[in-house]
N, C-alpha and C positions, 0 to 999 in steps of 0.2 A: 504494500500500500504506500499510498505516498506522504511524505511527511508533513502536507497539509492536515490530513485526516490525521495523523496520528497525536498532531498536535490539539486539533479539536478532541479527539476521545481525552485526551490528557484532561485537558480544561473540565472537558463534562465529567471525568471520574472526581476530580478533585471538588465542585459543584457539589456532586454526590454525596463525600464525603464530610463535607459541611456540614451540609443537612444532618447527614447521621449523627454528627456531633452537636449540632443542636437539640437535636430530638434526644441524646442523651443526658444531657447536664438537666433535665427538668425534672422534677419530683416525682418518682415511679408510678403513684396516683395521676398525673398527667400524662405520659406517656403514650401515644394514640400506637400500638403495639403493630396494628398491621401496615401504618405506613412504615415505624422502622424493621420491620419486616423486609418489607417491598423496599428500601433504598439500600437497606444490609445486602440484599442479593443483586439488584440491579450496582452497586459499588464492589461488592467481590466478582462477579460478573466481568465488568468493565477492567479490575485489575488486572485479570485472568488473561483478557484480550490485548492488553496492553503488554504483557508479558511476553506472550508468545507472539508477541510481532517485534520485541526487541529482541527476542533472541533469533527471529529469522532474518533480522538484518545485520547478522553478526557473520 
């Protein structure tokens, strides 16, 4: 892929991972469980892909 996109997926995982960390720091009684669900895996997801396209440009 080209290092356009790659730089975009970068941006969006790190995006992602915001998120999750805000949706962390809030008191476990607030917590909306199924969105950090859904950013937990769409951000491990995303890591995953980003991995294996730095190691195929090696």
């Amino acid at each position: 892929m080209s290092k356009e996109i790659t730089f975009i997926l970068v941006i969006v995982s790190m995006a992602v991972w915001v998120m999750v960390s805000r949706e962390a720091v809030k008191p476990s009684k607030e917590i909306d469980w199924r969105k950090m669900i859904t950013l937990l895996s769409a951000g491990s997801l995303s890591a995953f892909v980003i991995t294996i396209m730095l190691f195929q440009s090696l």
